[in-house]
Backbone as a ProteinNet text record, in pm:
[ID]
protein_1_A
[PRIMARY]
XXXXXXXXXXXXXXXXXXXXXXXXXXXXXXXXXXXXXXXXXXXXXXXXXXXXXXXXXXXXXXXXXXXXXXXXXXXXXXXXXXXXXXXXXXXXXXXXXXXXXXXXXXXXXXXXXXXXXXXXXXXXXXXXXXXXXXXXXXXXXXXXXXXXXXXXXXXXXXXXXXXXXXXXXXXXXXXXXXXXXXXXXXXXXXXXXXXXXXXXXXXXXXXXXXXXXXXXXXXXXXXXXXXXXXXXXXXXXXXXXXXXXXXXXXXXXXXXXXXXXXXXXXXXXXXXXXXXXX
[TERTIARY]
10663.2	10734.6	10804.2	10922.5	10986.7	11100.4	11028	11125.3	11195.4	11327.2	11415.2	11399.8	11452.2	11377.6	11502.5	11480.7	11512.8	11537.2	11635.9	11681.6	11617.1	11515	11498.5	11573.1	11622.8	11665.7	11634.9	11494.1	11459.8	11496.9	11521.9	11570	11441.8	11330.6	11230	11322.6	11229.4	11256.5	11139.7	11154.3	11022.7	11047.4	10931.8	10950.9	10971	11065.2	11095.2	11001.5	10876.7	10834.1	10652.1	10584.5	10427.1	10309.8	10210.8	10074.8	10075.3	10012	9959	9790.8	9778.8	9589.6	9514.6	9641.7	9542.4	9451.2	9350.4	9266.6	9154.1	9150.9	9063.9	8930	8792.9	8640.9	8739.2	8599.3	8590.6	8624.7	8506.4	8537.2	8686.6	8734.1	8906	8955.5	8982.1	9085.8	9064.6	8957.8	8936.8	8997.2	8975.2	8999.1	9158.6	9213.4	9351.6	9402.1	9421.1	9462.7	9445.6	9371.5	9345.5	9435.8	9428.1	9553.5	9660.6	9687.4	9812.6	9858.3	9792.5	9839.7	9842.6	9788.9	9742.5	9845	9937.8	10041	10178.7	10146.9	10282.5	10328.5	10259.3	10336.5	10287.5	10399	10335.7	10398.5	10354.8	10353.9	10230.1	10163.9	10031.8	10092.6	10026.6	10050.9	9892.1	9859.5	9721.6	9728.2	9638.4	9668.1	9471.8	9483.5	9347.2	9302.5	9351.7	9310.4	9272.2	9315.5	9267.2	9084.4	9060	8946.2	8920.5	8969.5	8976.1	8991.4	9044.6	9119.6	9045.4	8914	8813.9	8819.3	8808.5	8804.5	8943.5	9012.2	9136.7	9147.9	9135.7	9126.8	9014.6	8886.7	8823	8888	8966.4	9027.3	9133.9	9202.8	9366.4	9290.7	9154.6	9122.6	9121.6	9096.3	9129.9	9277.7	9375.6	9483	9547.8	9673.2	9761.7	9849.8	9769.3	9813.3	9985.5	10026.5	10196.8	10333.3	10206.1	10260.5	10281.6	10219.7	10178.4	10285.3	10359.9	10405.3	10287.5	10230.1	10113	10173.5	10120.1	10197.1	10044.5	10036	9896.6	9966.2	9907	9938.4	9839.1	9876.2	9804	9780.2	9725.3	9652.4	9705.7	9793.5	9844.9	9760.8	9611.3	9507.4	9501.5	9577.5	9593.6	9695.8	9782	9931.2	9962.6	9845.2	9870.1	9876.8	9955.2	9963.9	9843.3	9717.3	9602.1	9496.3	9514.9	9488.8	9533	9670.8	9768.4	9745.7	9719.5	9711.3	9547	9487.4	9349.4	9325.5	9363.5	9409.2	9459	9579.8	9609.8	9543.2	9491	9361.3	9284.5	9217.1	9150.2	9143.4	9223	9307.2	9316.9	9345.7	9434.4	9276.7	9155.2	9024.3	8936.9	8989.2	8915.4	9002.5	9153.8	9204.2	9221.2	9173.7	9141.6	9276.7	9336.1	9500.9	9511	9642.9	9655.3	9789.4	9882.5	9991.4	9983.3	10081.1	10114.8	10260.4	10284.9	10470.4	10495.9	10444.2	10492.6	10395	10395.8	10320.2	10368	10310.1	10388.7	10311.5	10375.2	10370.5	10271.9	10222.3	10126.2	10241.1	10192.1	10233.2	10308.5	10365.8	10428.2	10361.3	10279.2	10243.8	10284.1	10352	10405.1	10330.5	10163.7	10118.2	10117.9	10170.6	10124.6	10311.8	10366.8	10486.4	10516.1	10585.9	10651.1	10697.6	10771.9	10813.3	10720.3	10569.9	10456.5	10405.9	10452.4	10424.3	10495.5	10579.7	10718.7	10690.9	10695.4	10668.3	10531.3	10401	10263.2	10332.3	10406.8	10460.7	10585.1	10651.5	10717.5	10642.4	10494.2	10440.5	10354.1	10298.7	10282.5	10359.6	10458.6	10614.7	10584.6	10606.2	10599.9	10486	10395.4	10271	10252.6	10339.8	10364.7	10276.3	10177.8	10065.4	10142	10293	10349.4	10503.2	10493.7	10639.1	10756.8	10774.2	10869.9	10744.6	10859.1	10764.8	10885.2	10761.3	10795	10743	10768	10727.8	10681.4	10629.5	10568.4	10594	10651.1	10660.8	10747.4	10869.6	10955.2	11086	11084.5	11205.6	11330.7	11459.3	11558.2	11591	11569.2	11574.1	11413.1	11347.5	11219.1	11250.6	11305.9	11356.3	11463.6	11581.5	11704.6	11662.7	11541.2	11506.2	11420.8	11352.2	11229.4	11366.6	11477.6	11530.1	11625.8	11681.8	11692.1	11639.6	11536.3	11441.6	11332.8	11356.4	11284.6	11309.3	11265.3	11311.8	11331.6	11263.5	11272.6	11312.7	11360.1	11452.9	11348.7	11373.7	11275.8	11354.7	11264.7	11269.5	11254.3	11137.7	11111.7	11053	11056.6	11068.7	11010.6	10831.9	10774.4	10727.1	10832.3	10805.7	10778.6	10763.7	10689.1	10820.9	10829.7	10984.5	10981.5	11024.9	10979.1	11109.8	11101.3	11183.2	11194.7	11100.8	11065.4	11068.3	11114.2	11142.5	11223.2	11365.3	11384.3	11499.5	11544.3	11526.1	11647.5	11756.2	11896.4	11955.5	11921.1	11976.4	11899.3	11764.3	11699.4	11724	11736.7	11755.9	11900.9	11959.1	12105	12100.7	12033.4	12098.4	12003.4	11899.4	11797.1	11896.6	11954.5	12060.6	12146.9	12229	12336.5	12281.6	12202.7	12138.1	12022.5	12031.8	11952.1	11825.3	11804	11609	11588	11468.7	11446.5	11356.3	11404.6	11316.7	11194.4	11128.6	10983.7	10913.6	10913.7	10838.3	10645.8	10645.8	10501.6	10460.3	10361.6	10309.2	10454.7	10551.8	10637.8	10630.2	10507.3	10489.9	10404.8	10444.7	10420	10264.8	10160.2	10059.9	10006	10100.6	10096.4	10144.9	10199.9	10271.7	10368.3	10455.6	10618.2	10634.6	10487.2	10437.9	10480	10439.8	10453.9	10607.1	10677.2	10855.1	10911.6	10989.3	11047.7	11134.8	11184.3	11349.9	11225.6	11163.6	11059.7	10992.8	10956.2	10878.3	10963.8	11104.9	11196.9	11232	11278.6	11305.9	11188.4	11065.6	10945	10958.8	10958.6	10993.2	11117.5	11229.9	11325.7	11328.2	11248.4	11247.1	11202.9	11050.5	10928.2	10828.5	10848.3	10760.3	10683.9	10585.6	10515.2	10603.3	10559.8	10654.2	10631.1	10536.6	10576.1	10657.1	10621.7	10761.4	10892.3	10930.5	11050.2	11091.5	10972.4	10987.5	11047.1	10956.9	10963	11094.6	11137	11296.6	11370	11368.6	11470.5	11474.4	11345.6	11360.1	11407.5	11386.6	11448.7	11594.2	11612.7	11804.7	11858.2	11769.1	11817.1	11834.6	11776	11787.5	11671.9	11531.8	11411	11319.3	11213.1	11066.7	10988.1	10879.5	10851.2	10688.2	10585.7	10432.7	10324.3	10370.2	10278.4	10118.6	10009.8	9871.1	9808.8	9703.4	9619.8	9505.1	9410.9	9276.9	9246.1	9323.6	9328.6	9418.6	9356.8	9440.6	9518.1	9499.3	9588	9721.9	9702.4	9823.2	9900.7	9803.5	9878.1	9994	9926.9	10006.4	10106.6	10096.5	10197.2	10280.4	10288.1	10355.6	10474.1	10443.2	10529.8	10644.5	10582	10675	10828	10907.7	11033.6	11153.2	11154.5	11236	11330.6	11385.3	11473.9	11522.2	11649.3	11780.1	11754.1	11761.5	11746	11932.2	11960.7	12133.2	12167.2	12299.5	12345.3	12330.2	12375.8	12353.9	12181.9	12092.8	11920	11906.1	11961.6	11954.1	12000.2	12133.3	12194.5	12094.9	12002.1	11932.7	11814.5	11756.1	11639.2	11654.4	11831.8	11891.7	11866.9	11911.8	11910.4	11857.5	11654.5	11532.5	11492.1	11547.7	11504.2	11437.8	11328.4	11291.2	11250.5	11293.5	11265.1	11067.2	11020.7	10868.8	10756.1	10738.9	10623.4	10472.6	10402.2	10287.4	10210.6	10249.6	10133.6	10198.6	10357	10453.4	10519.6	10369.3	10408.6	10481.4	10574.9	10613.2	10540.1	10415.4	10312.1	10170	10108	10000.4	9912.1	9792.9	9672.9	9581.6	9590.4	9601.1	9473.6	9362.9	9248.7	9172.2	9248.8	9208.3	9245.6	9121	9068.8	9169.3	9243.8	9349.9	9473.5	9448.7	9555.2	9499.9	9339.3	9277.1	9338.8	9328.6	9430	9349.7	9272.9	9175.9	9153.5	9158.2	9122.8	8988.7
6618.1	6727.6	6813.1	6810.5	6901.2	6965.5	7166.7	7222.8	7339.9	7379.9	7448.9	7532.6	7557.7	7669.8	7792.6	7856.2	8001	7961.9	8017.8	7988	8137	8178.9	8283	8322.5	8460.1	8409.8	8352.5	8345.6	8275.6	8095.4	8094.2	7911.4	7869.2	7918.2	7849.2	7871.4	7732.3	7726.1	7780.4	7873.5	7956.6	7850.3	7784.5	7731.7	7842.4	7816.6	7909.1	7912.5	7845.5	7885	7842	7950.5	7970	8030.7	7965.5	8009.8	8141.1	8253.7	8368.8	8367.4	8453.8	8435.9	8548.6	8697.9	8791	8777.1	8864.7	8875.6	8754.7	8673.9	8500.3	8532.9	8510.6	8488.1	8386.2	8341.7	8258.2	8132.3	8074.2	7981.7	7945	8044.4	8016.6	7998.8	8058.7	8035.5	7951.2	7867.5	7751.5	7621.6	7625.9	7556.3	7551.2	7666.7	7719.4	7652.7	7701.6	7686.8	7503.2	7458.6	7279	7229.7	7268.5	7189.5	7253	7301.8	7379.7	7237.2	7250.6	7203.5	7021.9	6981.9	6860.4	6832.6	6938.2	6897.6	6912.8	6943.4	6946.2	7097.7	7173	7286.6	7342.8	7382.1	7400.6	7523.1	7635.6	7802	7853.7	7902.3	7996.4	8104.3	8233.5	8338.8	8456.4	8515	8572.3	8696.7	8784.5	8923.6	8934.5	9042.1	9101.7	9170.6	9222.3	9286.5	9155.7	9093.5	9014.3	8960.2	9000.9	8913.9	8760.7	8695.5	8544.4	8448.8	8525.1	8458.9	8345.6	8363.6	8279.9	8173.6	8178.4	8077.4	7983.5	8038.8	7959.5	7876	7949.3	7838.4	7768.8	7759.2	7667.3	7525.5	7546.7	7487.9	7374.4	7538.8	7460.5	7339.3	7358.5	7281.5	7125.7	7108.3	6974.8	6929.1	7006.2	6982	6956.2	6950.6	6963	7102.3	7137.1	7328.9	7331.1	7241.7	7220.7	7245.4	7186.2	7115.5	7291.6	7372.8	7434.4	7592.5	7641.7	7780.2	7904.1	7952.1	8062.3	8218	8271	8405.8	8517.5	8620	8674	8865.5	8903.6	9109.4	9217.8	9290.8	9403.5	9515.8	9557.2	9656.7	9779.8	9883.4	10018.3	10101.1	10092.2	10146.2	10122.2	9989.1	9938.7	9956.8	10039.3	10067	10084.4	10149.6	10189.2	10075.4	10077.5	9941.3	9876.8	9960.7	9862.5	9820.8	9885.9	9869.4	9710.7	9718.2	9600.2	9473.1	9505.2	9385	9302.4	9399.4	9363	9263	9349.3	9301.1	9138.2	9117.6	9035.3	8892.8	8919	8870	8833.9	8899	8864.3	8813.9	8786.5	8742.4	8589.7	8556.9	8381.9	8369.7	8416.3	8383.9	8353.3	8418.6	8395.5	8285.8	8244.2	8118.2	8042.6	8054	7883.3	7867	7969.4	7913.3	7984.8	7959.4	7987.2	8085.9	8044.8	8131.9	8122.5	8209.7	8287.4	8278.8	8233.4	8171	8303.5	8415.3	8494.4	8603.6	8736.3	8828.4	8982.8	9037.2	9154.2	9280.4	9391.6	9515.9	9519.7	9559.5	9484	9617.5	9707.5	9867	9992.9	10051.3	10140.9	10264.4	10316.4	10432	10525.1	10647.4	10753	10830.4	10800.7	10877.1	10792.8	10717.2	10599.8	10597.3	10558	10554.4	10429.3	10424.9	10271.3	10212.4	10292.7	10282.5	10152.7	10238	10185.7	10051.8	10032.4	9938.9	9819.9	9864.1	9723.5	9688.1	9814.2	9755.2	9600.1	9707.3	9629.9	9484.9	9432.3	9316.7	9230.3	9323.2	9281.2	9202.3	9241.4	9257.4	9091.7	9090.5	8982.6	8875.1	8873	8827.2	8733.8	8823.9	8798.2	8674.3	8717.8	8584.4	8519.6	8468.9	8352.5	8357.6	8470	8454.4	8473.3	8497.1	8549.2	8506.1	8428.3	8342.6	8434.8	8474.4	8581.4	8691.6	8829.1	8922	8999.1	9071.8	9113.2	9242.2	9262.3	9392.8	9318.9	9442.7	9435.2	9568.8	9557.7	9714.4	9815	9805.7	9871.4	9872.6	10031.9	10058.3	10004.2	10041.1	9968.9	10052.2	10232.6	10315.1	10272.2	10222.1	10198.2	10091	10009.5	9885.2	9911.8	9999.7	10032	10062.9	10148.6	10215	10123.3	10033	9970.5	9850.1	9801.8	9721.6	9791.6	9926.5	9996.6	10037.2	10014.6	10038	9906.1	9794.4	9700.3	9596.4	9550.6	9479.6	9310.2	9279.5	9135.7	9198.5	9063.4	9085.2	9088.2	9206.6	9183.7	9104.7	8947.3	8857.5	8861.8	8888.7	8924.4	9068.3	9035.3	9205.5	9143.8	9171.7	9076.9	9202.1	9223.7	9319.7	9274.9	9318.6	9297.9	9310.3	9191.7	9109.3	9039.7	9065.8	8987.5	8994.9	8948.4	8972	9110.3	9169.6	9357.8	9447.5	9426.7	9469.3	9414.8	9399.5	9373.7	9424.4	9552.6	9629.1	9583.3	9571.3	9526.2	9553.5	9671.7	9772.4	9734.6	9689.1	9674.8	9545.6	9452.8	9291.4	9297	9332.8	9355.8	9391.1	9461.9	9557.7	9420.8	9414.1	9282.4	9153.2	9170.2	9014.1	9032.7	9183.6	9209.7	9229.3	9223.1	9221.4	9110.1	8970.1	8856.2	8906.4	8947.7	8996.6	8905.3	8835.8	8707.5	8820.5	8778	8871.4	8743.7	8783.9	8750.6	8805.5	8733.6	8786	8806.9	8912.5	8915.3	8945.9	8873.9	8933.7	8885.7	8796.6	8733.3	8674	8686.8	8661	8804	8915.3	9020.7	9049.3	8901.5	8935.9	8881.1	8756.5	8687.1	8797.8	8951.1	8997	8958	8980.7	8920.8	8777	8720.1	8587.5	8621.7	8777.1	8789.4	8839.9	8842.3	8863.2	8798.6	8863.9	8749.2	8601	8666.8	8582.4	8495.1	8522.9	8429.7	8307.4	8370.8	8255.3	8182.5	8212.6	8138.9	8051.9	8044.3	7994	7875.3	7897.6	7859.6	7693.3	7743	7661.7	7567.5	7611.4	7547.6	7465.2	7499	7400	7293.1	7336.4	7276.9	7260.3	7375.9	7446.2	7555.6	7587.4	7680.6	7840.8	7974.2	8073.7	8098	8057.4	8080.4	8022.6	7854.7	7776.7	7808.8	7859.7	7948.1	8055.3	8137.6	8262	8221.8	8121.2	8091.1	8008.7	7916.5	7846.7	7991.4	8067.8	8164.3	8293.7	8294.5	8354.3	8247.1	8169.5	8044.6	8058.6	8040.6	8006.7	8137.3	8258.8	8409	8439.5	8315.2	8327.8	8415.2	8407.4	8477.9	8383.4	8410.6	8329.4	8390.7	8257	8347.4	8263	8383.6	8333.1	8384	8261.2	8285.9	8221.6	8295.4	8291.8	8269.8	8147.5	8139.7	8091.2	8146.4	8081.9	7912.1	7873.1	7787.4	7629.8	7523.7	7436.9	7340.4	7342.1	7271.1	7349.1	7512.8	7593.2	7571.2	7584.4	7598.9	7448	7361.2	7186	7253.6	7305.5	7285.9	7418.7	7510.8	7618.2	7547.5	7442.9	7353.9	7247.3	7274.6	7150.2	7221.6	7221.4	7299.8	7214.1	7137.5	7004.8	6993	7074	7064.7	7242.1	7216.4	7329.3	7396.9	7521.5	7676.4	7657	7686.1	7694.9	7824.9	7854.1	7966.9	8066.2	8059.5	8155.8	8181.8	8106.3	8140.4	8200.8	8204.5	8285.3	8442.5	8390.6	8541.1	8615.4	8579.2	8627.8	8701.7	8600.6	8685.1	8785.4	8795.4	8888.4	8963.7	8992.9	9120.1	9166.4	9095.8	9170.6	9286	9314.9	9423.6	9592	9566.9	9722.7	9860.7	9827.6	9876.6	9898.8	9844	9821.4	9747.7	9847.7	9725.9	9738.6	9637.4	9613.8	9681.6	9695.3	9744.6	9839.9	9864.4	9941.8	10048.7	10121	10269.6	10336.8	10435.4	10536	10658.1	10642.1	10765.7	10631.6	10695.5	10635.1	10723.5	10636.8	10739.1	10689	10811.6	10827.5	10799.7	10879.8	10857	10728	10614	10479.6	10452.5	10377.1	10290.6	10286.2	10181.1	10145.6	10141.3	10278.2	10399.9	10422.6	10485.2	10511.4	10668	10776.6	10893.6	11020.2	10931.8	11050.3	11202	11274.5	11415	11441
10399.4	10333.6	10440.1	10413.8	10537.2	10446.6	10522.2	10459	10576.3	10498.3	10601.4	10687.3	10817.3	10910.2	10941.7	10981.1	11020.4	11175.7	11262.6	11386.7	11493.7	11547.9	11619.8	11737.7	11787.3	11883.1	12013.5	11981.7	12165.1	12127.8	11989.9	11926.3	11927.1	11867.5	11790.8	11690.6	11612.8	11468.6	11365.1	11278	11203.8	11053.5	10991.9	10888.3	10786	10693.2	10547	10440.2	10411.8	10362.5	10486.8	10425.8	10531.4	10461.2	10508	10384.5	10439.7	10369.5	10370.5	10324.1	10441.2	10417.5	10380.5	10342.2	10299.3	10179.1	10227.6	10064.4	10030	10164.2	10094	10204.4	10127.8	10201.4	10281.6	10401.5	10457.3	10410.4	10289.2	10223.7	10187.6	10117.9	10010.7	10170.9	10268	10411.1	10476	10486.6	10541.8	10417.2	10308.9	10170.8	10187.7	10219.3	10194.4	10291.1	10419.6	10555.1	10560.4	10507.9	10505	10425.4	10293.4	10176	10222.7	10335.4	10309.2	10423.8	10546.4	10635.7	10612.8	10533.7	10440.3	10371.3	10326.9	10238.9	10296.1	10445.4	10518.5	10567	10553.8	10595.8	10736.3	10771.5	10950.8	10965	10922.7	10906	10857.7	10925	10884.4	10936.7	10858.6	10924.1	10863.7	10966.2	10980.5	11006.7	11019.4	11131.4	11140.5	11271.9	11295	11203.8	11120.6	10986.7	10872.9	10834.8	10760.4	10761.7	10893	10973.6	10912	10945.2	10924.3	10986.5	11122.4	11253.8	11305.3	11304.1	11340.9	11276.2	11132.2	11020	11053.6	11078.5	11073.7	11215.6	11302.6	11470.7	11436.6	11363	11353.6	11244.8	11172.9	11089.6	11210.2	11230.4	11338	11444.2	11504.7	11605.7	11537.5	11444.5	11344	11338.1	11413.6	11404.8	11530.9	11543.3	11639.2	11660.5	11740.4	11765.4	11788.9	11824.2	11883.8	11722.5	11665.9	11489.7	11431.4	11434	11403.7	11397.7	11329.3	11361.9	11340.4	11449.7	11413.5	11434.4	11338.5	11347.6	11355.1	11406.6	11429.7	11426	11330.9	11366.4	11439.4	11488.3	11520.1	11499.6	11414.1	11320.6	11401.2	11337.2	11351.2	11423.1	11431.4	11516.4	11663.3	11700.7	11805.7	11883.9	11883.6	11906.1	12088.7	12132	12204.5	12300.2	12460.7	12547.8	12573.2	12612.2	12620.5	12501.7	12412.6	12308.6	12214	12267.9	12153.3	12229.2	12414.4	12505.5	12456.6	12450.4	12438.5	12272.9	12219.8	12050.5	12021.4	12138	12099.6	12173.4	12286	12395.7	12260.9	12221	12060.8	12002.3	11949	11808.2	11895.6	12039	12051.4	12065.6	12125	12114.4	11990	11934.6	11788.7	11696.8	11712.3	11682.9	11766.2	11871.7	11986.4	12022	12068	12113	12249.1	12317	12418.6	12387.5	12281.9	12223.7	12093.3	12039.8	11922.1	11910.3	11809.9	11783.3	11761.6	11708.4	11628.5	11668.5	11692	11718	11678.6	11562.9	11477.1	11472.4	11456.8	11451.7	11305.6	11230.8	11125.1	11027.4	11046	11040.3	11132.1	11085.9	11181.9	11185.9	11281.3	11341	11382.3	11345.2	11409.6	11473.2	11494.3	11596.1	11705.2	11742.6	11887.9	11891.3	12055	12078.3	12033.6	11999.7	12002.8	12071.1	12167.8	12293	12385.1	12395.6	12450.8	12409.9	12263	12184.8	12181	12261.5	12270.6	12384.1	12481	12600.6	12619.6	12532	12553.9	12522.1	12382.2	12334.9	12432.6	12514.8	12639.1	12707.8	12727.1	12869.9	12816.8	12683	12664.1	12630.6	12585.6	12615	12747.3	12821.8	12982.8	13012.4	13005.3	13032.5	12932.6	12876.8	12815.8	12645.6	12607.9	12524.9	12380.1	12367	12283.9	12314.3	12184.7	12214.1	12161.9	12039.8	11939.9	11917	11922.5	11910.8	11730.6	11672.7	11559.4	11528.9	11339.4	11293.4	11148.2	11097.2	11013.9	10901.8	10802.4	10706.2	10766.8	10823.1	10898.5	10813.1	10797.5	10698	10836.6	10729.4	10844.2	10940.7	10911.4	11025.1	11124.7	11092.3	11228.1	11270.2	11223.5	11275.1	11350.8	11336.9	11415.2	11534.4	11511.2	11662.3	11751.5	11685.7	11697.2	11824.1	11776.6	11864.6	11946.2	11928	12031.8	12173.1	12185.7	12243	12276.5	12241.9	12251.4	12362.3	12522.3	12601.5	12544.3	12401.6	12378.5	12244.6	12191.2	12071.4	11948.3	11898	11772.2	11668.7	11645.2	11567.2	11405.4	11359.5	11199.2	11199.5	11043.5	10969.1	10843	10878.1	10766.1	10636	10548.7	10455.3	10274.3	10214.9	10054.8	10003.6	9979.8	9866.5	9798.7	9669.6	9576.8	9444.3	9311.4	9211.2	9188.8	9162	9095.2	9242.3	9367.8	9477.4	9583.8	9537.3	9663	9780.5	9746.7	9899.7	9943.4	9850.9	9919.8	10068.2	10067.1	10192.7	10316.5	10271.5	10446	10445.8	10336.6	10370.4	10443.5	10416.8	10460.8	10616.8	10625.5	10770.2	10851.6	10834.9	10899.6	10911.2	10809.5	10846.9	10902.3	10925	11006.1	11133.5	11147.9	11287.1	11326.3	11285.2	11302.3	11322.2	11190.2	11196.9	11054.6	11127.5	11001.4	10877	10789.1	10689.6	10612.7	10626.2	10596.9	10502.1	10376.4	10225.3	10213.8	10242.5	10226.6	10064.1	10021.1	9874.8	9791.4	9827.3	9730.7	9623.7	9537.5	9406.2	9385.7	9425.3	9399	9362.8	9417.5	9374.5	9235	9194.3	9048.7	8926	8981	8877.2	8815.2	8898.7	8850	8750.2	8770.7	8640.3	8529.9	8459.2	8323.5	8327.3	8396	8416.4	8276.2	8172.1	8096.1	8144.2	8229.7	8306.4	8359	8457.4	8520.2	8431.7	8341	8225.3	8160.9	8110.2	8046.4	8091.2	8310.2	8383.7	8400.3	8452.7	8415.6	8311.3	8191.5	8088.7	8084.9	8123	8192.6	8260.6	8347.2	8475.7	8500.1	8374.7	8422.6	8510.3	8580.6	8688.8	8731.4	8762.3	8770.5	8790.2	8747.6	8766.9	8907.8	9004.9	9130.6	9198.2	9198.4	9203.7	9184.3	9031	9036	9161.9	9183.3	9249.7	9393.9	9430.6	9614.2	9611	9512.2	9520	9538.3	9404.1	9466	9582.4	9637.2	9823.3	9865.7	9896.4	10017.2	9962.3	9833.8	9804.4	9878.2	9896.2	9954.3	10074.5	10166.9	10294.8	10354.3	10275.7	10295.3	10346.5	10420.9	10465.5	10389.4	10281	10178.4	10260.5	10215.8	10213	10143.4	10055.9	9914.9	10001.9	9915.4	9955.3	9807.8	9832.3	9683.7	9754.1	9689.2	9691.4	9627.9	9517.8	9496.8	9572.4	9632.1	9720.8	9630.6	9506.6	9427	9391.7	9391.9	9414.4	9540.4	9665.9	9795.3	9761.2	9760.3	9709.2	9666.1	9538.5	9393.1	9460.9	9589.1	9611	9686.5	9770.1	9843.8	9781.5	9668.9	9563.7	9525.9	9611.6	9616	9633.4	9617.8	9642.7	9512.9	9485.8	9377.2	9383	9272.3	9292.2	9185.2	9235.2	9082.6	9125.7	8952.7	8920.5	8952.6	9022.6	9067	8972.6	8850.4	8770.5	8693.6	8748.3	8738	8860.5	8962.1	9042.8	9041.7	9015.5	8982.8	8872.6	8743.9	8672.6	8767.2	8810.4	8931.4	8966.7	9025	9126.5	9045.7	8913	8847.3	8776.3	8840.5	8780.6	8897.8	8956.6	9034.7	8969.7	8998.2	8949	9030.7	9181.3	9310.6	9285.7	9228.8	9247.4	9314.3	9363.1	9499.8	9446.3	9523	9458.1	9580.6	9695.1	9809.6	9908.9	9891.8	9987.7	9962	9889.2	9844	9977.5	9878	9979.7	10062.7	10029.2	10116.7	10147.9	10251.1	10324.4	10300.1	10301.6	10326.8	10542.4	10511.9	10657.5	10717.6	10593.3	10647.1	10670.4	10619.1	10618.7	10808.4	10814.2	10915.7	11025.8	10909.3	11006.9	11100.5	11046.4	11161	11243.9	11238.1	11362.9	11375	11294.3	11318.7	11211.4	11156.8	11096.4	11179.2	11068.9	11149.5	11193.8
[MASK]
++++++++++++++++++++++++++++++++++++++++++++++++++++++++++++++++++++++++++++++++++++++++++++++++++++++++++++++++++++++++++++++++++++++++++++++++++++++++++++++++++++++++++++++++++++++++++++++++++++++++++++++++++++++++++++++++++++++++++++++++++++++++++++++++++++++++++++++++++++++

């Protein structure tokens, strides 16, 4: 099964569509991470927050690490340069690697510099432990500044896109400026299922409503990574080998309800993973 890739600028190639592992025990991410890679797909993507990292390099060692696009984040608590160096030291230990295709900002922190934070991702850049460096949840003004200021090219901009969200204005400015956009939670979380347009399409097709969903990110020029606990889903998420009609697309286009499932506009601060509690 081979599907289309995304061009970075260091010229890796990032596969377009990649399992997602938030939210799965041990059990479901080892289950997951196997049918996924079983059915051809060579994109995982993980973070230190997930805590799974382990589960999954025990998985990848069954594999061919080369085959493999690995993407790994660093939790907003970690921002600072020795903090993010150490973090990401971590993270290739606990997945049995020596690099990371992909290495992202998880969250944006306005109490930690960013400055410091690009640099730390420079610096691993540099010794080789970090091939493309990224972000994670970055409106397009943190992203403007974020590559202003960045000595390596920030590559993706892995944000929550989906049918009922999708954020014309930052997909835009990300493509006017070769920032791969990267669908996190792109089946909104199995909401966007009960979508009318989705289910009609669905029936149409003869294919699952996620199936629908992930054909039309890829027709958008998106990296989508759908995550299921189930490995007969992960299978049936890959089954993309056929054409949504321009005008079922254009329908998608114009379910937008600017609604996100996890990318509220306020944070709570006191959570963990800022590290910024009073």
């Amino acid at each position: 099964m081979t599907f289309s890739t995304q061009t970075l600028p260091s010229g890796d190639e990032l596969p377009a569509l990649g399992l997602g592992t938030y939210g799965l025990d041990d059990e479901q991410t080892a289950e997951s991470v196997r049918a996924a890679l079983d059915a051809g797909y060579t994109h995982i993507d993980t973070a230190e927050g997930y805590h799974n990292e382990t589960v999954i390099g025990e998985v990848l060692a069954e594999y061919d690490r080369d085959d493999v696009f690995l993407t790994s984040k660093v939790l907003p608590k970690h921002l600072d340069y020795g903090s993010l160096i150490r973090s990401c030291e971590a993270s290739l230990e606990r997945l049995g690697t020596d690099y990371l295709d992909l290495y992202l900002i998880h969250w944006p922190n306005p109490a930690i510099s960013l400055r410091e934070s690009l640099q730390a991702m420079a610096r691993l850049h540099e010794r080789g432990l970090v091939r493309n460096v990224g972000v994670s949840n970055f409106s397009a003004y943190q992203l403007s500044c974020a590559q202003h200021i960045a000595d390596v090219p920030i590559a993706v901009n892995q944000v929550e896109f989906h049918p009922w969200f999708q954020r014309p204005e930052l997909v835009e400015y990300c493509q006017e400026t070769d920032t791969v956009v990267e669908a996190a939670a792109p089946l909104a979380r199995a909401a966007v299922f009960e979508d009318e347009a989705v289910q009609e399409l669905a029936e149409t097709y003869d294919k699952h409503p996620a199936q629908v969903i992930l054909r039309w990110a890829l027709d958008r020029g998106i990296v989508a990574l759908p995550r299921s606990s189930s490995p007969e889903h992960v299978r049936a998420n890959a089954d993309l080998d056929w054409d949504l009609d321009p005008a079922d697309r254009r329908r998608l286009d114009g379910r937008d309800r600017d609604q996100p499932v996890y990318d509220t506009p306020t944070r709570d601060w006191s959570r963990d993973v800022y590290g910024i509690e009073r």
